[in-house]
BAVEXNU-496810 format. One record per residue: residue number from 1; residue in one letter; x, y, z of N, C-alpha, C in turn. Coordinates in steps of 0.001 Angstrom, whole numbers. Layout:
BEGIN
[NUM,"A",[X,Y,Z],[X,Y,Z],[X,Y,Z]]
...
//
This chain:
BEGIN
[1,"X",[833,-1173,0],[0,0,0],[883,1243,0]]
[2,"X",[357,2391,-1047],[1282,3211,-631],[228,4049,126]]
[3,"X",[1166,5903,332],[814,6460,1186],[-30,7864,878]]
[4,"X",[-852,7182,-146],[-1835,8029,-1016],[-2618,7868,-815]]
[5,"X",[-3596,7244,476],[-4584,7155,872],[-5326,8394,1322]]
[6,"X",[-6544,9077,471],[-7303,9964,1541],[-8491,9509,1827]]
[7,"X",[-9181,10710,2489],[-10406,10411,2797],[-11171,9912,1952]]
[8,"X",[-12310,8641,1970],[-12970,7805,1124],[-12333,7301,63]]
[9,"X",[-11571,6347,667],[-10230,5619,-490],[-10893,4378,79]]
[10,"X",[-10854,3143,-1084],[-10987,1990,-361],[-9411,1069,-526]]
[11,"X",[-9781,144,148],[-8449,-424,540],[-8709,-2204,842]]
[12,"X",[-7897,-2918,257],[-8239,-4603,13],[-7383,-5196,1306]]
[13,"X",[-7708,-5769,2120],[-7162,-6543,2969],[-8260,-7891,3363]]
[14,"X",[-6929,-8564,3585],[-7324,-10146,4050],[-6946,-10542,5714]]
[15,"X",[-7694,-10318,6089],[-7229,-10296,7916],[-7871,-11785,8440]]
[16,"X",[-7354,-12152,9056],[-8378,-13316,9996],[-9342,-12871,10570]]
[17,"X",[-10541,-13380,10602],[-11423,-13098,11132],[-11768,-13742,12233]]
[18,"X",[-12199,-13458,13607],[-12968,-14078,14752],[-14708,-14342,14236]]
[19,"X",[-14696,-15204,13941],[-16298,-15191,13805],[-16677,-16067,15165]]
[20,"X",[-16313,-16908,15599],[-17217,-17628,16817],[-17014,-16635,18177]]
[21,"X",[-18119,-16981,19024],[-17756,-16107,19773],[-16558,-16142,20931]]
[22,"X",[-15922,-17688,21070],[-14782,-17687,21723],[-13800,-17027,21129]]
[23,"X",[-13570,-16903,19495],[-12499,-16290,18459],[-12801,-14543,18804]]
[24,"X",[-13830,-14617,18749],[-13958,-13327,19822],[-13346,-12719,20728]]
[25,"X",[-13595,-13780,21896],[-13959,-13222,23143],[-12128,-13320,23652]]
[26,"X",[-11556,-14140,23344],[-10003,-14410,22850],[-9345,-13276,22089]]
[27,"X",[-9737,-13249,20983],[-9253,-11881,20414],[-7274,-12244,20012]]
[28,"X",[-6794,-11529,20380],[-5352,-11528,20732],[-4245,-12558,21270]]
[29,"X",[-5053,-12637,22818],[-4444,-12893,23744],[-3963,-14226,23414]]
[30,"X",[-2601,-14346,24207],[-1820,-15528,24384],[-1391,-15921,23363]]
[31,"X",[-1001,-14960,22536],[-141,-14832,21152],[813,-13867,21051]]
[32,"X",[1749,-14038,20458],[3509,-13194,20654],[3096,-12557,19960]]
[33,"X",[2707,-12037,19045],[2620,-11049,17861],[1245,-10837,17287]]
[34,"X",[774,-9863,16853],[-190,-9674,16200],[113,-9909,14904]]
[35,"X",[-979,-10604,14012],[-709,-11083,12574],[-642,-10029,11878]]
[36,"X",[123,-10210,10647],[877,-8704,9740],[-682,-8796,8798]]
[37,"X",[-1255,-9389,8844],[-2777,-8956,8266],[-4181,-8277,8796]]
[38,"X",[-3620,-8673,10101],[-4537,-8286,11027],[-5819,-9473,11585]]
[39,"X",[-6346,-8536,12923],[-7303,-9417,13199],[-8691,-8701,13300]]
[40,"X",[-9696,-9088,12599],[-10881,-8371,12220],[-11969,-9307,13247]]
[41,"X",[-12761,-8261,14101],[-13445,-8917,15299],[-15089,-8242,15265]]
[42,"X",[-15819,-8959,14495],[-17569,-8534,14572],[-17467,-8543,15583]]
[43,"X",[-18979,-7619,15511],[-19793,-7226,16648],[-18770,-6561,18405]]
[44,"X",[-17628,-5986,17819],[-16901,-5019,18454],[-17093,-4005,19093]]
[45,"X",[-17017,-3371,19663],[-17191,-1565,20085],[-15673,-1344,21503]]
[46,"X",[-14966,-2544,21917],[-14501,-1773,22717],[-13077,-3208,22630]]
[47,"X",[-12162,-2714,23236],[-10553,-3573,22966],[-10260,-3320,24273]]
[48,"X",[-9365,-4323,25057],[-8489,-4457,26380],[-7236,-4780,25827]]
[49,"X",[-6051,-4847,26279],[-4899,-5141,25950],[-4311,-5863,27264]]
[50,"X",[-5310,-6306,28437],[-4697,-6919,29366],[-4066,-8288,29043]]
[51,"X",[-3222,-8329,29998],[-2113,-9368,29730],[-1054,-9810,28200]]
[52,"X",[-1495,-8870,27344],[-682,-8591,25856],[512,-8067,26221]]
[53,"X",[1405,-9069,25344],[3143,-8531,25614],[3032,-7685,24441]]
[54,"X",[2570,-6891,23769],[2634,-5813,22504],[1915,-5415,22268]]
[55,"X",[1765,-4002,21738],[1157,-3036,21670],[215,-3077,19916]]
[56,"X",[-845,-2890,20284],[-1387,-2549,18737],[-2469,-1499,17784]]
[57,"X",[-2171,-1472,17022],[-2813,-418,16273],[-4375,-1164,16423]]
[58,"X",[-5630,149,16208],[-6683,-635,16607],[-7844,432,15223]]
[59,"X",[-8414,-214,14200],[-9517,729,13576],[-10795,-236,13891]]
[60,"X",[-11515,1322,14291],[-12532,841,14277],[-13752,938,13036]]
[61,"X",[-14914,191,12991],[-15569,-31,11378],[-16734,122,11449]]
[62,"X",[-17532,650,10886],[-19049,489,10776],[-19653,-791,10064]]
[63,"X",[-21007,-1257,10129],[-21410,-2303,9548],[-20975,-2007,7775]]
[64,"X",[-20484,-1460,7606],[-20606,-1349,6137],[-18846,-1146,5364]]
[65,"X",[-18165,-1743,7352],[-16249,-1397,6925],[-16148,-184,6434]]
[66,"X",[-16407,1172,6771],[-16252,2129,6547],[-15265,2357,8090]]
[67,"X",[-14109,3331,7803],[-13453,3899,9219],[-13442,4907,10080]]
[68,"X",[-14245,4440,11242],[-14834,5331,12314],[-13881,6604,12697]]
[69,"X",[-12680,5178,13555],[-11373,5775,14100],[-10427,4752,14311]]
[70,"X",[-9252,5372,14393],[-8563,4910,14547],[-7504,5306,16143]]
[71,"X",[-6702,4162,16675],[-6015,4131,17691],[-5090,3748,17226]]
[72,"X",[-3408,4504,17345],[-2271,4189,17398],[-1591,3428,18422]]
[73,"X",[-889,2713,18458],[139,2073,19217],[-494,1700,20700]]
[74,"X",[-1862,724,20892],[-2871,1004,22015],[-1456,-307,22811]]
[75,"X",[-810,306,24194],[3,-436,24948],[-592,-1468,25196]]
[76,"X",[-112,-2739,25990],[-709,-3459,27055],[-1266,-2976,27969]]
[77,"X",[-2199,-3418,28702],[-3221,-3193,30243],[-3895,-1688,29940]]
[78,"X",[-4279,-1718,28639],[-5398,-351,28273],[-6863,-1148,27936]]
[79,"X",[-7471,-361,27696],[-9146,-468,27171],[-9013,967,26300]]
[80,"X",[-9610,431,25097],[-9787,1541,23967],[-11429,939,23716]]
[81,"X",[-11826,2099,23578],[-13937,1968,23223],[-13476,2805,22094]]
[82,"X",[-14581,2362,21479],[-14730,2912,19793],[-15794,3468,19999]]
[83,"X",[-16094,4547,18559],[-17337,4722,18605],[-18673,3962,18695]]
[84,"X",[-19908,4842,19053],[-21265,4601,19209],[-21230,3434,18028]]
[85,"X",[-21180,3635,16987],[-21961,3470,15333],[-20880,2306,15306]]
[86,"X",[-19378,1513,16318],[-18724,770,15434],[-19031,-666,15754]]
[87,"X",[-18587,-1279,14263],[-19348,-2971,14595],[-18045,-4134,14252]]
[88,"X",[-17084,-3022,13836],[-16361,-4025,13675],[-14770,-3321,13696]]
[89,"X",[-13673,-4046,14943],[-12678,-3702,15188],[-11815,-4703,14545]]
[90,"X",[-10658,-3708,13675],[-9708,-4561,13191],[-8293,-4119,13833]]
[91,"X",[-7805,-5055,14177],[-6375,-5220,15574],[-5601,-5070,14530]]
[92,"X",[-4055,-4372,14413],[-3305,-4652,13552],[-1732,-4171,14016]]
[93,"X",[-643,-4549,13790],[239,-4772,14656],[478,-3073,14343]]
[94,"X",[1311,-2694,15876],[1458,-1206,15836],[2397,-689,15206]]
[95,"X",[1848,309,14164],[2871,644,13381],[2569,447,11970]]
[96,"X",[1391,-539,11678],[1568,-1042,10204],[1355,33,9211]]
[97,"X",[1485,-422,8076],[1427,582,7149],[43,1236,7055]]
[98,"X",[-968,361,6855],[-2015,472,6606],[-2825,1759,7917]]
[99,"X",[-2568,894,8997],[-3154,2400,10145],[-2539,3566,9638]]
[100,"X",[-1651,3491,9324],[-697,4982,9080],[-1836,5844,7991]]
[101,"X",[-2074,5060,6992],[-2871,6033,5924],[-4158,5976,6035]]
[102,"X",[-4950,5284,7143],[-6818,5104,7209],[-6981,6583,7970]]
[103,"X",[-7820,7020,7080],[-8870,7903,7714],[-10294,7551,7728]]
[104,"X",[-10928,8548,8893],[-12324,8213,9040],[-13040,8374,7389]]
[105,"X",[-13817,7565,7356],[-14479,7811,5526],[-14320,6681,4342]]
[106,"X",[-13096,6245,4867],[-12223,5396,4286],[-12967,4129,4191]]
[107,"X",[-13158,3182,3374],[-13564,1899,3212],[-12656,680,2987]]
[108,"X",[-12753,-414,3760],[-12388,-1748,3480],[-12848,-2387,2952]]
[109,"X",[-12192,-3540,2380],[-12592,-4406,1537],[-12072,-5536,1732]]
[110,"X",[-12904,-6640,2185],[-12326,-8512,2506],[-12080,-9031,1727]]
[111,"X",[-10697,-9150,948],[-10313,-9783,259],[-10097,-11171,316]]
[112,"X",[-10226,-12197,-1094],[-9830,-13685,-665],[-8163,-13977,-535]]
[113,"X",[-7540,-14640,534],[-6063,-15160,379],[-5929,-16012,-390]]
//
């Protein structure tokens, strides 16, 4: 990706998804690294980072993957809440390219791997 992203740009990524609700409710935890694709978590509105050895970038999505907001570099032992309107948080390791250029407006797109 380059760094020509503006407002209402869409953008193709393939992230893992949590669909059950343990893949959920798990999220992260008890994993060394966050995946360089990210981790995309329905029915979202709010992130903990307790007990995470690393820090991560956090957007949040409307039902329609549009980008609410975004959180930079969220440490271990925080809670980040997203907006009212968000349904879907995508985790992504801190720093990646991709947080760097999302603005609110901005659209995703689930690509196949």
């Amino acid at each position: 990706m380059t760094n020509s992203m503006t407002n209402n740009s869409a953008a193709v990524i393939s992230p893992k998804i949590a669909n059950s609700w343990l893949q959920r409710a798990k999220g992260l935890l008890g994993t060394k690294h966050c995946p360089a694709e990210g981790l995309l978590i329905p029915k979202c509105r709010s992130v903990h980072t307790f007990a995470m050895a690393y820090a991560i970038d956090i957007v949040y999505l409307n039902k329609h993957l549009q980008v609410l907001s975004t959180e930079k570099d969220v440490r271990p032992w925080r809670v980040s809440i997203g907006p009212r309107a968000a349904y879907y948080c995508l985790e992504l390791p801190s720093g990646a390219e991709l947080s760097q250029w999302l603005s609110p407006g901005d659209t995703l797109l689930i690509g196949d791997d």
